[in-house]
Every structure is written in structure tokens, then in C-alpha cells.
C-alpha positions in Angstrom: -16.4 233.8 183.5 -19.3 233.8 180.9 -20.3 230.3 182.1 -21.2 232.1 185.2 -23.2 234.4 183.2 -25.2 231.8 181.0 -26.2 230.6 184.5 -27.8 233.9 186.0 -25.1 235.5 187.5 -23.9 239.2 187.1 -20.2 240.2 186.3 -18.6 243.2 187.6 -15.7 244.5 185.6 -13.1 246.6 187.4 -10.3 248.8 186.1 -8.0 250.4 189.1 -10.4 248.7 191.4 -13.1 250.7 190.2 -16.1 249.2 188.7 -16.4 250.3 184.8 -19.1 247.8 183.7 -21.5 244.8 184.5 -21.8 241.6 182.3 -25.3 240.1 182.6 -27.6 237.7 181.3 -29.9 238.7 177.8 -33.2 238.2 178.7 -36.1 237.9 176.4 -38.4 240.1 177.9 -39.3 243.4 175.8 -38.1 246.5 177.3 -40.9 248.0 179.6 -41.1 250.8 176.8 -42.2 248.6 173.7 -44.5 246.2 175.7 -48.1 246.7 175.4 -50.3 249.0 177.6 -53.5 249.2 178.6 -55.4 251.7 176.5 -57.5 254.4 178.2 -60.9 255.3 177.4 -63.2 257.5 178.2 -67.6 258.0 177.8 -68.7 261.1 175.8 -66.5 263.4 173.7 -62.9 263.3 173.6 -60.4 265.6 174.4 -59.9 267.1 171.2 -63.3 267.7 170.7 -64.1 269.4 173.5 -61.4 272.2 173.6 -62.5 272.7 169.7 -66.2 273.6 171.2 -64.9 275.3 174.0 -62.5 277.6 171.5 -65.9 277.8 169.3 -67.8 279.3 172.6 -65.2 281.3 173.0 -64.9 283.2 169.6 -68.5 284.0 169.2 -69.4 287.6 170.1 
């Protein structure tokens, strides 16, 4: 059985002829979670800034 896995295969395990769990290959990919993304940035102030001056605007009389 885990000859079948070490060569790419997926197992199926059954109990009462219904399927309970899967037996699969590791793989040394990162989970799509912890692999690095592309960082976003912006021109001119950022977010934080800009609802600070706009709660500034706001409280003045």
C-alpha cells in the first residue's frame, strides 16, 4: 500500500464501505497560507493617516 503512495498515488480508506480517510503523498510545498505574497503599496498617505486627518477635520468647530 504505501509503496503506492511514495509513488504519487492517493489511498482511500473505507470503513463499512464508506470512505473515512485519504492517504497521500507529503509534499514540500509551503501551505498557500505561509508562502510569501506580494506586498501592496500605495503613492501618498496611507490609510491610517488619512482617517486620523479626516477625524481631525471632523472635531474642529
Amino acid at each position: 500500500m504505501m509503496t503506492e503512495v511514495e509513488h504519487g498515488e492517493t489511498l482511500l480508506i473505507v470503513r463499512h464501505g464508506r470512505p473515512i480517510a485519504e492517504v497521500s503523498p507529503v509534499t514540500d510545498q509551503q501551505p498557500s497560507w505561509k508562502r510569501p505574497a506580494l506586498r501592496l503599496a500605495t503613492k501618498g498617505a496611507g490609510l491610517a493617516s488619512a482617517i486620523i486627518e479626516e477625524r481631525d477635520c471632523e472635531a474642529l468647530p
